[in-house]
Residue frames relative to the residue before (quaternion, step in Angstrom):
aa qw qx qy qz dx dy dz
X 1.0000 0.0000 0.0000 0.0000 0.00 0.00 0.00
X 0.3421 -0.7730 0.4315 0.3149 3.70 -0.84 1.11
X 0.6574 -0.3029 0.3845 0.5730 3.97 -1.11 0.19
X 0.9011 0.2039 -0.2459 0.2931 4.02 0.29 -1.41
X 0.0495 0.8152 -0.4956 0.2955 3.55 1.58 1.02
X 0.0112 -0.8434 0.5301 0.0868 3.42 -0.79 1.16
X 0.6634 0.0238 -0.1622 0.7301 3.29 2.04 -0.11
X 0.2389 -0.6509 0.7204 -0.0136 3.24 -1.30 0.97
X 0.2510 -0.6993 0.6684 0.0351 3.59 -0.54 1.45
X 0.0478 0.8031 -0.5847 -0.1044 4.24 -0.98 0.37
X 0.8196 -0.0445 0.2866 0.4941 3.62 -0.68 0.98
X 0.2526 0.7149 -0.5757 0.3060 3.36 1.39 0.89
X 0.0618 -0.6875 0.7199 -0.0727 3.85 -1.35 1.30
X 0.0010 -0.7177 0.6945 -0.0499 3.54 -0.71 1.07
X 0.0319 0.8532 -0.5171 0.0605 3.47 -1.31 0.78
X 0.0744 -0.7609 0.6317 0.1284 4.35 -0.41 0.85
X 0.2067 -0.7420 0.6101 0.1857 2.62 -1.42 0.97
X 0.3853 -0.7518 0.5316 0.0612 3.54 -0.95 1.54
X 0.4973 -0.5277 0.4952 0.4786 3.49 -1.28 0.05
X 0.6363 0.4705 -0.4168 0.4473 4.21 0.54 -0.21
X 0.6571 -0.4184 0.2311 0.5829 3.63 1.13 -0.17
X 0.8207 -0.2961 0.3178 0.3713 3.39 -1.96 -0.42
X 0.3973 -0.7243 0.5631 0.0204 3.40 -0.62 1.08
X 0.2524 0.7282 -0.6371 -0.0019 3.90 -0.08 0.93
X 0.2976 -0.7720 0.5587 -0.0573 2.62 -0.89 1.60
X 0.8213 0.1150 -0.0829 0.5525 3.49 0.84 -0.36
X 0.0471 0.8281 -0.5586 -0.0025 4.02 -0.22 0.35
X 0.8708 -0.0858 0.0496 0.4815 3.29 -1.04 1.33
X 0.4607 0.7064 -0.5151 0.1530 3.96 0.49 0.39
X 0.2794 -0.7123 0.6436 -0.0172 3.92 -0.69 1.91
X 0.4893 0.5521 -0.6567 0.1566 3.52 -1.64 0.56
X 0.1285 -0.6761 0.7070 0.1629 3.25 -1.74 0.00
X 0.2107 -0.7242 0.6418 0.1386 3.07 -2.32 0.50
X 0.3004 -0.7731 0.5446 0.1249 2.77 -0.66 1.42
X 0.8810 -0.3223 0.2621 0.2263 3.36 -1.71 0.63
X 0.7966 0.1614 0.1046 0.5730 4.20 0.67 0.43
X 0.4328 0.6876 -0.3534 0.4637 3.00 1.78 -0.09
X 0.0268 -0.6376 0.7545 0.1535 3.83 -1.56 0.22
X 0.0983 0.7205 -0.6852 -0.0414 3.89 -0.38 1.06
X 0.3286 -0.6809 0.6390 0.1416 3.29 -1.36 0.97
X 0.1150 -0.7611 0.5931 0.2363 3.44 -1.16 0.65
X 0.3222 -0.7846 0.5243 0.0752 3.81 -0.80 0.50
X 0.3052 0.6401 -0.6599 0.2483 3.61 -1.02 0.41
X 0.6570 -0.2972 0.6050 0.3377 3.02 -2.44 0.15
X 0.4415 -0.6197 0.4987 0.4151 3.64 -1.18 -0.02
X 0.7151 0.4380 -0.3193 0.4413 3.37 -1.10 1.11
X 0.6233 0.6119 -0.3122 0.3738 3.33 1.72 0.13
X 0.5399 -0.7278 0.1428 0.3981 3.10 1.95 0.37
X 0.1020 -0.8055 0.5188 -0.2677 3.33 1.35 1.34
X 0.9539 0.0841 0.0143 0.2878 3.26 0.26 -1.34
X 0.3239 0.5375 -0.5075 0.5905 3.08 1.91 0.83
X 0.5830 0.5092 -0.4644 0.4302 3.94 0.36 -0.99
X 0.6408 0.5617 -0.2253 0.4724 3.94 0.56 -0.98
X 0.8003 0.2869 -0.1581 0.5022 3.18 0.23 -0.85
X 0.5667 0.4150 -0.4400 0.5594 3.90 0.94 0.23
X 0.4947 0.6471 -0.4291 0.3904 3.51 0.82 -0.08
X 0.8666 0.1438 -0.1262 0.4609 3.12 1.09 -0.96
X 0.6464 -0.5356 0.2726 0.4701 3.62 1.65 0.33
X 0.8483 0.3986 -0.2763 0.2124 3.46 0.88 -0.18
X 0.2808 0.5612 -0.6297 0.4578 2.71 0.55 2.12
X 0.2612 -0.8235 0.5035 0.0081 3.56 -0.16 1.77
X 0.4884 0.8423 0.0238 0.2268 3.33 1.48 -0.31
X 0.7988 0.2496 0.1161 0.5350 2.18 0.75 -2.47
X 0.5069 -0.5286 0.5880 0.3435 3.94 -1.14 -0.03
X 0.0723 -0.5665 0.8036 0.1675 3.56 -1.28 0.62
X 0.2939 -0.7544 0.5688 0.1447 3.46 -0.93 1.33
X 0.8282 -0.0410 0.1458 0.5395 3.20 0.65 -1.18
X 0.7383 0.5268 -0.3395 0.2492 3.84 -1.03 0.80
X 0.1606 -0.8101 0.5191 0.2202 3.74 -0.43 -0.37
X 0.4064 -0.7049 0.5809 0.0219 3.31 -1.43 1.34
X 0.3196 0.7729 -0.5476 -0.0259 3.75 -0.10 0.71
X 0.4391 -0.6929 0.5662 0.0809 2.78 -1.37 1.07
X 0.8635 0.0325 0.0522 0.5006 3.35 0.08 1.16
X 0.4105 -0.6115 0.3933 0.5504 3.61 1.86 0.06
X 0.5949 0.5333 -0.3974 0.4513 3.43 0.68 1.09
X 0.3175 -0.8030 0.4792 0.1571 3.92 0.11 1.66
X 0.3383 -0.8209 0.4572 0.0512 3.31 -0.15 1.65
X 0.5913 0.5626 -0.2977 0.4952 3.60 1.55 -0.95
X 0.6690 0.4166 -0.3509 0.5058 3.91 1.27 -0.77
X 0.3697 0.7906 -0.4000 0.2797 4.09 1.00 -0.01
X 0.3858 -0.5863 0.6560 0.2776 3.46 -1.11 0.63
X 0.6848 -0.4635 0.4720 0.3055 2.96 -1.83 0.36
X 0.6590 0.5763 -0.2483 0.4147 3.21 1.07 -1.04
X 0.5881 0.5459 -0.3035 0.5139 3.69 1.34 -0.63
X 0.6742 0.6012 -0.2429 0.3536 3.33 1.06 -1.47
X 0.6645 0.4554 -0.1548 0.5719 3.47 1.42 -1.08
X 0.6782 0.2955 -0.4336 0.5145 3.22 0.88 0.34
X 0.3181 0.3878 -0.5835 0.6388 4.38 1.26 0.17
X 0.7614 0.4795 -0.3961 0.1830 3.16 -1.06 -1.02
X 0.7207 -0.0969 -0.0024 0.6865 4.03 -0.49 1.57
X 0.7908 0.3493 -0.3838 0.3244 3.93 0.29 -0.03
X 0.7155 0.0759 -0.1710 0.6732 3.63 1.48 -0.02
X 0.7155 0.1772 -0.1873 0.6493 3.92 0.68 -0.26
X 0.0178 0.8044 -0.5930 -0.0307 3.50 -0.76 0.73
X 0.1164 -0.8416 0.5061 0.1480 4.01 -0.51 0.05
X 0.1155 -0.8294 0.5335 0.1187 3.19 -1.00 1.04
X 0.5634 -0.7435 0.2840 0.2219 3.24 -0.46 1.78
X 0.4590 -0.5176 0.4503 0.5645 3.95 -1.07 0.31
X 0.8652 0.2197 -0.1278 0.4322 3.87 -0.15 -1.14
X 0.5402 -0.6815 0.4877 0.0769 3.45 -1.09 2.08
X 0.6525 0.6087 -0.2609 0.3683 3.16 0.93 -1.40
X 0.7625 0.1658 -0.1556 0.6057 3.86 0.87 -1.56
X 0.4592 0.5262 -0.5981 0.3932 4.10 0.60 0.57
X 0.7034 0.3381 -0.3431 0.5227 3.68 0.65 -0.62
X 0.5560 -0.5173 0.6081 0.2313 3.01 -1.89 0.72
X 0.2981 -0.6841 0.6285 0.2196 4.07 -0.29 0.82
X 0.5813 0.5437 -0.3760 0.4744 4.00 0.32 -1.09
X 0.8307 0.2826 -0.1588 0.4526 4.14 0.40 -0.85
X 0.3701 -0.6417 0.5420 0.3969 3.87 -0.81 0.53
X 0.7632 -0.3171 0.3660 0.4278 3.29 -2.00 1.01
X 0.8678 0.2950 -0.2743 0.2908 3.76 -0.13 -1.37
X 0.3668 0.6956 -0.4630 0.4089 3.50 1.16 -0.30
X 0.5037 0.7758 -0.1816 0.3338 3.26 0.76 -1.79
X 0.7309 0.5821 0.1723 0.3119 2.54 -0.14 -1.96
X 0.7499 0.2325 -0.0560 0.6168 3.54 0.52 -1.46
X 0.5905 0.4979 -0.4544 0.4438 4.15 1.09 -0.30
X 0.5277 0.6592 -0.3517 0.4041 3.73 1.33 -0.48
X 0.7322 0.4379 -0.2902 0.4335 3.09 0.78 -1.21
X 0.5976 0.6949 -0.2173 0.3359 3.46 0.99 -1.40
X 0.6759 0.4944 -0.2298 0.4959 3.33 1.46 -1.22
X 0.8173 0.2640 -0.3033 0.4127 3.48 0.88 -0.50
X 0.8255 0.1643 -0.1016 0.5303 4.01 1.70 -0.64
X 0.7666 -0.4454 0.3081 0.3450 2.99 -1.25 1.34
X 0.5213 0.5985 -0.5491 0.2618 4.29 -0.25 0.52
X 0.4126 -0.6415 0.5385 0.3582 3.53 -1.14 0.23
X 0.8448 -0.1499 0.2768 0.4327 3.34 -1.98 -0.27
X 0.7921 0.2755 -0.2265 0.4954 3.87 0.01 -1.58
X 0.5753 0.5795 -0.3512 0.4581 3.67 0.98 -0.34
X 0.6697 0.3790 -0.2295 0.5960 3.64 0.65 -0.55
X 0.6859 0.3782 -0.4328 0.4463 3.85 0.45 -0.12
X 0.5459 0.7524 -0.1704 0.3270 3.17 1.39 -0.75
X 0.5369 0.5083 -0.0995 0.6660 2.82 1.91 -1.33
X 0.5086 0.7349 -0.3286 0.3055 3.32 0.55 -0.92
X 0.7200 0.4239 0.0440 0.5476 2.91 0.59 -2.01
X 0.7610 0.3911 -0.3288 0.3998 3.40 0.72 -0.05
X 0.4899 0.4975 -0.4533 0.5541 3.21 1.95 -0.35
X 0.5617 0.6149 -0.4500 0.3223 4.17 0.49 -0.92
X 0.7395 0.5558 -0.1765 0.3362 3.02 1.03 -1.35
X 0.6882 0.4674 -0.2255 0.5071 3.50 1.49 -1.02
X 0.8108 0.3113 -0.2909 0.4014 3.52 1.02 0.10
X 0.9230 -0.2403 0.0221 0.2998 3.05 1.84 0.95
X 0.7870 0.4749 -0.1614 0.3594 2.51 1.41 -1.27
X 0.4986 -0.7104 0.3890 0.3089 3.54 -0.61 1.03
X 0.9135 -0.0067 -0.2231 0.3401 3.27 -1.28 1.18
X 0.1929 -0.8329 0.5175 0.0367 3.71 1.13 1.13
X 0.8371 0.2726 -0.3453 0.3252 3.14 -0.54 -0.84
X 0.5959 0.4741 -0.4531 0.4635 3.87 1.14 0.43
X 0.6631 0.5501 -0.2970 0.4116 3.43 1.07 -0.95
X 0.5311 0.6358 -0.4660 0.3107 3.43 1.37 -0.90
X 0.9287 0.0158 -0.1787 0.3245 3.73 0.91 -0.41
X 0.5903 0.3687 -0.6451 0.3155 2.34 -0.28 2.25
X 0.8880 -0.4484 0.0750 0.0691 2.39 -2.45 0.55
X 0.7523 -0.3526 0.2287 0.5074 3.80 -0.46 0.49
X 0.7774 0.4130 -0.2728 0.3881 3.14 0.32 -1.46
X 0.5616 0.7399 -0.2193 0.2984 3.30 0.87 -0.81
X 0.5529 0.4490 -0.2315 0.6626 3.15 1.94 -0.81
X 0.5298 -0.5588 0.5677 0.2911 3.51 -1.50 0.87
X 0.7362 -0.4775 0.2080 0.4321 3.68 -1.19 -0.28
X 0.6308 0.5173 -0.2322 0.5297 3.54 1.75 -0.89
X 0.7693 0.4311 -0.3041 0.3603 3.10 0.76 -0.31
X 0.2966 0.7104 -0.3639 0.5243 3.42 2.02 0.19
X 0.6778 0.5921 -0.1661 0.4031 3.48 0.85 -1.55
X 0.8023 0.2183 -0.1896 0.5222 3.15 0.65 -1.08
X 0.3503 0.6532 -0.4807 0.4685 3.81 1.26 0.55
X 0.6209 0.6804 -0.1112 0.3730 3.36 1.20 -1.01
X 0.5123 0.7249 -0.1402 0.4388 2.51 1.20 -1.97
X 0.7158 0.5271 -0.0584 0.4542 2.60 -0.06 -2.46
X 0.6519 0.5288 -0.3695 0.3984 3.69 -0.19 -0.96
X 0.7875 0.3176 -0.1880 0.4935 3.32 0.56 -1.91
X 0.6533 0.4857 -0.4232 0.3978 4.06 0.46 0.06
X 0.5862 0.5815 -0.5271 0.2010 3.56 1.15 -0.73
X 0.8160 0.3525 -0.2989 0.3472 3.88 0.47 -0.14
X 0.4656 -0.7310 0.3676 0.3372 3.14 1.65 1.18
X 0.0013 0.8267 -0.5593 0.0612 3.80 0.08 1.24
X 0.5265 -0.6575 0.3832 0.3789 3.62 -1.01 0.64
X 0.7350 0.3523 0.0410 0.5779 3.39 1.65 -0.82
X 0.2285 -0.7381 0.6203 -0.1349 3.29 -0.57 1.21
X 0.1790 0.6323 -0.7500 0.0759 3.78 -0.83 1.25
X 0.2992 -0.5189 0.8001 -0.0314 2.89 -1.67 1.83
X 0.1024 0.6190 -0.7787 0.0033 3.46 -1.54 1.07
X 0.9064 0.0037 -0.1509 0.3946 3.02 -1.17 1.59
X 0.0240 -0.9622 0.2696 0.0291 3.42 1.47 -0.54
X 0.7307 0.1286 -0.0581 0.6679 3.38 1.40 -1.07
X 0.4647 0.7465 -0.4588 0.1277 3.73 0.55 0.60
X 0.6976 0.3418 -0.2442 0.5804 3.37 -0.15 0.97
X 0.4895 0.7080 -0.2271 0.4556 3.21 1.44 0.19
X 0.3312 -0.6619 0.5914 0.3200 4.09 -0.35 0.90
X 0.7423 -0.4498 0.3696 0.3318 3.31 -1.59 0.62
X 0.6952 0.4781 -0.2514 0.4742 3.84 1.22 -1.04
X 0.5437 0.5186 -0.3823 0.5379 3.75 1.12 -0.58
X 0.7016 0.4649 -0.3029 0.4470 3.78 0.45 -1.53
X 0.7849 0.4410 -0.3362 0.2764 3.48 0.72 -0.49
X 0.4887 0.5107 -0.3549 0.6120 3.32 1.84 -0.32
X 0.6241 0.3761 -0.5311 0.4325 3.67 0.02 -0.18
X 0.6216 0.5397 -0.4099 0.3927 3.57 0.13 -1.37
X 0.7416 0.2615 -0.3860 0.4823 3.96 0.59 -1.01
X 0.6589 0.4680 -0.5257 0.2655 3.83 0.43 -0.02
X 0.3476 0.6563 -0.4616 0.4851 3.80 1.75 -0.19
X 0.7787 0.3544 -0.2773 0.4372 3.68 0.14 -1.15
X 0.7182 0.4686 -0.3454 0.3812 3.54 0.38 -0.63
X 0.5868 0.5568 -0.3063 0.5018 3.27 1.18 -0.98
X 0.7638 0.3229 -0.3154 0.4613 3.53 0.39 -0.79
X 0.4585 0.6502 -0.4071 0.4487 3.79 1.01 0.20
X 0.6875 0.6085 -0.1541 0.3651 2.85 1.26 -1.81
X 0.8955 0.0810 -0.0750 0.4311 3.47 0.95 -1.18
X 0.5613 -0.6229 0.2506 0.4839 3.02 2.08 1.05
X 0.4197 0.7366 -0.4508 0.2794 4.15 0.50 0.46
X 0.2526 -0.7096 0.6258 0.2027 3.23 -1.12 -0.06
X 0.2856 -0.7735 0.5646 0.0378 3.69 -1.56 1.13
X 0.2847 -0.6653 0.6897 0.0248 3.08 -1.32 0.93
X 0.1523 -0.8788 0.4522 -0.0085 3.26 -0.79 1.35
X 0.0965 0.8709 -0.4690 -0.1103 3.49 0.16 0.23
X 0.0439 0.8682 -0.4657 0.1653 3.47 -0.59 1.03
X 0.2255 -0.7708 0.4870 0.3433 3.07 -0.82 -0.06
X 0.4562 0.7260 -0.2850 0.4284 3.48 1.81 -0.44
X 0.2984 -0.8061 0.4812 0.1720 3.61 -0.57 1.41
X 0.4373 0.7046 -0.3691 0.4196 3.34 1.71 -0.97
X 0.9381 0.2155 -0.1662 0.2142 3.00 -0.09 -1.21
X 0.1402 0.8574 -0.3121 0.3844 3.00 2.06 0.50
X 0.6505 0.6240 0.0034 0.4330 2.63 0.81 -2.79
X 0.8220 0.2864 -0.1814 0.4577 3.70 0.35 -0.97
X 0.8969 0.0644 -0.1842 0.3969 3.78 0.90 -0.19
X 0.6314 0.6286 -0.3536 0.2848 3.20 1.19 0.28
X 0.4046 -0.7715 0.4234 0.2486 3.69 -0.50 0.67
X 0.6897 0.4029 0.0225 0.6012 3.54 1.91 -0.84
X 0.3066 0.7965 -0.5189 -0.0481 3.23 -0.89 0.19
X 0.1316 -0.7491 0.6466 0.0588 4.06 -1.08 0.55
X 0.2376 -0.8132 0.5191 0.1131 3.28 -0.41 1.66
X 0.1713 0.7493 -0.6094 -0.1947 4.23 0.14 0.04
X 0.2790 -0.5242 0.8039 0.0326 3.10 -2.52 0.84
X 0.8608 0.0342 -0.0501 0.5052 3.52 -1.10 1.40
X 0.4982 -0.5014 0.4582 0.5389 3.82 0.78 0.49
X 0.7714 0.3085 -0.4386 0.3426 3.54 -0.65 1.10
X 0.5524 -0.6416 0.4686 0.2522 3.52 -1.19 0.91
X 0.4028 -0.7863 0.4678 -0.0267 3.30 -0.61 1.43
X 0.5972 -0.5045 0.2364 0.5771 3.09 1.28 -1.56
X 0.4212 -0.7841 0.4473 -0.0873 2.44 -1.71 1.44
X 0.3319 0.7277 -0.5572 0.2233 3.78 -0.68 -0.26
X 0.7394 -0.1306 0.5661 0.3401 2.90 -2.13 -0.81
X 0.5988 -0.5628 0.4571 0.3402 3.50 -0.96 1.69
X 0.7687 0.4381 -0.2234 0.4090 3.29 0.26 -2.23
X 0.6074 0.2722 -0.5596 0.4938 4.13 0.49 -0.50
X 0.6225 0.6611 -0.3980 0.1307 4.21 -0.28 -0.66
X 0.6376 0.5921 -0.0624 0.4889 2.43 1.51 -1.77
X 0.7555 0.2401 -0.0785 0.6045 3.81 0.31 -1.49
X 0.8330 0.3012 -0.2552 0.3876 4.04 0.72 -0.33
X 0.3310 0.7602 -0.5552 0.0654 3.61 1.72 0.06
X 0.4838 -0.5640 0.6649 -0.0756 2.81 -1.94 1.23
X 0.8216 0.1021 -0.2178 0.5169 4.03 0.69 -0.06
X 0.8869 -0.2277 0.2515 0.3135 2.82 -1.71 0.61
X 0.7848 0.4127 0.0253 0.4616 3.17 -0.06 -2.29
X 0.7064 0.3480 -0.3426 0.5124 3.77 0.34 -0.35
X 0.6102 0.5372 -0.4613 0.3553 3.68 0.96 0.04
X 0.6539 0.5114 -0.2204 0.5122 2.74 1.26 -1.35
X 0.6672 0.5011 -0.4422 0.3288 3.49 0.51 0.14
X 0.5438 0.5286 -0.2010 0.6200 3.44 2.07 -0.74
X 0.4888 0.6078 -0.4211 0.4629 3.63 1.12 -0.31
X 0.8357 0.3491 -0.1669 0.3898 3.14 0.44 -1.70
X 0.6054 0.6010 -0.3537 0.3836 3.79 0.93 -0.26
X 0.6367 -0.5591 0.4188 0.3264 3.73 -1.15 1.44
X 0.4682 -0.6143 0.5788 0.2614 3.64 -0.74 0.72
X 0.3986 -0.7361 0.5262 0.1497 4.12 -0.86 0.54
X 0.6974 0.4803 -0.2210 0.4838 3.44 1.39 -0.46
X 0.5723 -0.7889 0.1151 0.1918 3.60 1.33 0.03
X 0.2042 0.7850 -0.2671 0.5203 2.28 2.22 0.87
X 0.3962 -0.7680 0.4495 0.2263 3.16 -1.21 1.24
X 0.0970 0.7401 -0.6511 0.1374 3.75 1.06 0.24
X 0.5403 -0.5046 0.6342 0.2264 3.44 -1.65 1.98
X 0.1525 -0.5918 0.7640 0.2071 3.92 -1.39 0.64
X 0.4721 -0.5245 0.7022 0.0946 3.28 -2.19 1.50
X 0.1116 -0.5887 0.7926 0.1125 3.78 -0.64 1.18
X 0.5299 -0.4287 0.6501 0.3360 3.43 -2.15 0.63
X 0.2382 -0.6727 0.6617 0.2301 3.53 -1.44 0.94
X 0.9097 0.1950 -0.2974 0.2146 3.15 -1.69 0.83
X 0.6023 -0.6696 0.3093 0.3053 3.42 -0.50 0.04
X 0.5504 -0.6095 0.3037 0.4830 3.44 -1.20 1.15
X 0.5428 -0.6489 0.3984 0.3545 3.63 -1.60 0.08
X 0.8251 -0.2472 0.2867 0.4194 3.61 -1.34 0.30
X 0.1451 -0.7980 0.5513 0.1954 3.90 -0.32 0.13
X 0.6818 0.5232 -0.2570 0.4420 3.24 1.56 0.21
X 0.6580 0.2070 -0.1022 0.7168 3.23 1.92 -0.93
X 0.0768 -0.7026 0.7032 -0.0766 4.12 0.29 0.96
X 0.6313 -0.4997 0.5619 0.1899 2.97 -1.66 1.79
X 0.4422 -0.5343 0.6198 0.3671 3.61 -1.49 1.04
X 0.7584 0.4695 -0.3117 0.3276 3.22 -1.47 -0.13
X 0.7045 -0.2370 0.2646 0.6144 3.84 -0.84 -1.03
X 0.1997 -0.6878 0.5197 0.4658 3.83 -0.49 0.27
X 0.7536 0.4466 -0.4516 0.1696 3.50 0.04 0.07
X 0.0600 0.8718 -0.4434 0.1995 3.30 1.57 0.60
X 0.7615 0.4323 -0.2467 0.4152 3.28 0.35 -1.71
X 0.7247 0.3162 -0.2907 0.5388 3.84 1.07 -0.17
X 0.6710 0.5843 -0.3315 0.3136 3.68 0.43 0.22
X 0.3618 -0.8465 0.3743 0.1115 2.91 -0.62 1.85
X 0.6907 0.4469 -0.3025 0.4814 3.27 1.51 0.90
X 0.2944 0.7073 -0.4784 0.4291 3.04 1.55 0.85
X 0.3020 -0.7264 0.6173 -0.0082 2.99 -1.25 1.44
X 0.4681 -0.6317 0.5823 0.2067 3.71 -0.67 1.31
X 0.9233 0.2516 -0.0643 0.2829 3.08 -1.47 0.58
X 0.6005 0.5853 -0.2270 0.4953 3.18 2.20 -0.12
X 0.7447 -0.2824 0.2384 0.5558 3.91 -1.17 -0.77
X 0.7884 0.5168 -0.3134 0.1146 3.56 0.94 -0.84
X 0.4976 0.5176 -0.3846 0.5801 3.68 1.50 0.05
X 0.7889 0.4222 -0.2924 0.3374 3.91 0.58 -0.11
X 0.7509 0.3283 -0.0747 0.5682 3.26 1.40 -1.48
X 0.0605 0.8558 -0.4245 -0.2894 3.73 -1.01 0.12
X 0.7989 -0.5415 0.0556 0.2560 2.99 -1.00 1.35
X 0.0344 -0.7092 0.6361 0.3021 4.02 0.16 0.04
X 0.6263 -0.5496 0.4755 0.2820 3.46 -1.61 0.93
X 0.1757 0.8232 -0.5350 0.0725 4.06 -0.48 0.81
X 0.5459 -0.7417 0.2530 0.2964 3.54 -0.62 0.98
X 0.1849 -0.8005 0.5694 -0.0296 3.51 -1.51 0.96
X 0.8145 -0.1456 -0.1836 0.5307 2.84 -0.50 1.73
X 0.9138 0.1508 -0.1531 0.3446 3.61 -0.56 -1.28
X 0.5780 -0.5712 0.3586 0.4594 3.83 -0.11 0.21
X 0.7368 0.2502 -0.2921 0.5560 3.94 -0.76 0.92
X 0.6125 0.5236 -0.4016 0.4352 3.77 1.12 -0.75
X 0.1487 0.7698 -0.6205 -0.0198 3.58 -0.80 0.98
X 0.2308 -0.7585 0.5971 0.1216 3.63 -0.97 0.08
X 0.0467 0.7036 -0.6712 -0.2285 3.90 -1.12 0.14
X 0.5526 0.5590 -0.6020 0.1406 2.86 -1.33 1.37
X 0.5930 -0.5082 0.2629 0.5665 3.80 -0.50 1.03
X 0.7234 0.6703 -0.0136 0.1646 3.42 0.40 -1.20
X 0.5273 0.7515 -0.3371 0.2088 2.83 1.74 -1.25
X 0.5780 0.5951 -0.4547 0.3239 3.57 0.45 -0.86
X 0.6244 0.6783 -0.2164 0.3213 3.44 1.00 -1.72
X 0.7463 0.4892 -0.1283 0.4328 2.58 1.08 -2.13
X 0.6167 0.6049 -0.3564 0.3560 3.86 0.97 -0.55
X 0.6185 0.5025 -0.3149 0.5155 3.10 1.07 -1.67
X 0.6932 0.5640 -0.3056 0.3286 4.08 0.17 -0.73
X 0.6969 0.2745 -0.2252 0.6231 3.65 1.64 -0.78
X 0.6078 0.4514 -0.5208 0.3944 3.47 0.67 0.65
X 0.3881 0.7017 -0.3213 0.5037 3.18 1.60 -0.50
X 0.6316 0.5903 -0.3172 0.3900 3.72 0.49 -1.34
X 0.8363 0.3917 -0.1459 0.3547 2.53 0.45 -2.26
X 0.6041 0.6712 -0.3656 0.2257 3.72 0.97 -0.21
């Protein structure tokens, strides 16, 4: 963990238990954000993007943390009272949900909202918190605040839900921002004005973002970090620019394979064949074996699974037996 590490995830194993059996939902997942950082996490849906996130802050009542420790600041968030937790929670780590529509209470106007957030974590009254309100509407955009402040969800279009959100999760300047999914359902012009109020905003009050997505694009354009997981576990990790131009597994090609070139070229896209695996019965070996056009019969990958170890540039790590192989072969491509 570096000196400017503001969470440090350890061997983090999250699990539900279902009537069909034991749900692993997460397995062994390590990283850290550091101070100013935007790390993006990545996956198919179901690879546990947003269970990892949401243990972060406790609200999965549900699920089992088998095995690891979350610290938030060199503080083990998993050993926390409730009473600590409610006081992380929208007051140093805040999250802005994928869907605006069921994160807001419909029954309460936007600024009400808004001003109970603040109230819960600092010392201000009623006209003081709306007050604020209107000043969070205002910093993330939205045009004429102090009318919108009261009213009602619906009333707001779909972008402007988003940055309500926004707004919500900045009003107590947090150290940490999680964005899940942030721009989904969103035209290309809406997604791009949020994405620049994420960056400014976290300029603004000096934070760092967690991205979860599934969108490489927008990876590409603001993240400084990224950890790609397959089957609840971190595949690979690093520096956008070493992942991106130096990927090292299987599963992160195929995820650049399958995305629409930006430059307007008709390059054929490579969909990933088959389908993710069972989160209850996971393939012995690597789980992505059974899809991986570089899976070698008869070798480590149907028996052993990979632990994540580093390739080439410092921070760039990768789990598969192979990775070296598997690099030299997609730089090859790309040449």
């Amino acid at each position: 963990m570096s000196d400017r590490a503001l969470l440090s995830v350890e061997d983090l194993a999250v699990s539900f238990n279902t009537p069909d059996g034991e749900v692993k939902a997460v397995n062994g997942v390590t990283f850290a954000v550091d101070r100013g950082d935007i790390f993006a996490i990545v996956g198919e849906s179901g690879s546990g993007k947003s269970v990892t996130a949401m243990s972060i802050l406790g609200l999965l009542p549900t699920a089992e943390i088998k095995s690891g420790r979350i610290l938030w600041q060199g503080e083990n968030l998993l050993a926390a009272p409730d009473s600590r937790m409610r006081e992380v929670r929208g007051g140093e780590i805040a999250m802005i949900f994928q869907d605006p529509l069921t994160a807001l209470n419909p029954v309460h106007t936007v600024g009400r909202q808004i001003g109970e957030m603040v109230r819960v974590h600092q010392d201000m009254n009623k006209k003081q918190a709306l007050a604020h309100a209107v000043e969070m509407l205002d910093l993330v955009g939205i045009p004429q605040p102090d009318r919108r402040v009261n009213m009602y969800p619906h009333e707001f279009s779909g972008g402007m839900r988003q940055r309500a959100m926004i707004a919500m999760a900045i009003a107590c300047r947090p150290a940490l921002l999680i964005a899940d999914e942030p721009t989904t359902a969103l035209d290309v012009t809406v997604q791009a004005q949020v994405l620049e109020v994420l960056i400014s905003i976290k300029d603004e009050i000096d934070s760092a973002i967690m991205l979860i997505t599934h969108d490489l694009g927008v990876v590409a354009g603001i993240a400084n970090k990224i950890m790609v997981m397959y089957a609840g576990a971190s595949v690979e990790t690093g520096d956008v620019d070493q992942v991106f131009d130096q990927s090292a597994h299987p599963y992160t090609i195929g995820l650049l394979n399958s995305v629409p070139s930006v430059d307007g070229s008709e390059e054929e896209l490579t969909p990933i064949g088959g389908q993710p695996p069972s989160m209850i019965n996971l393939p012995t070996g690597c789980p992505f074996h059974p899809r991986c056009r570089f899976m070698k019969a008869g070798g480590l990958c149907d028996s052993v699974n990979p632990p994540l170890i580093e390739i080439g540039s410092v921070g760039h790590r990768a789990a598969c037996h192979y990775a070296d192989e598997v690099a030299t072969i997609r730089l090859a491509e790309r040449s």
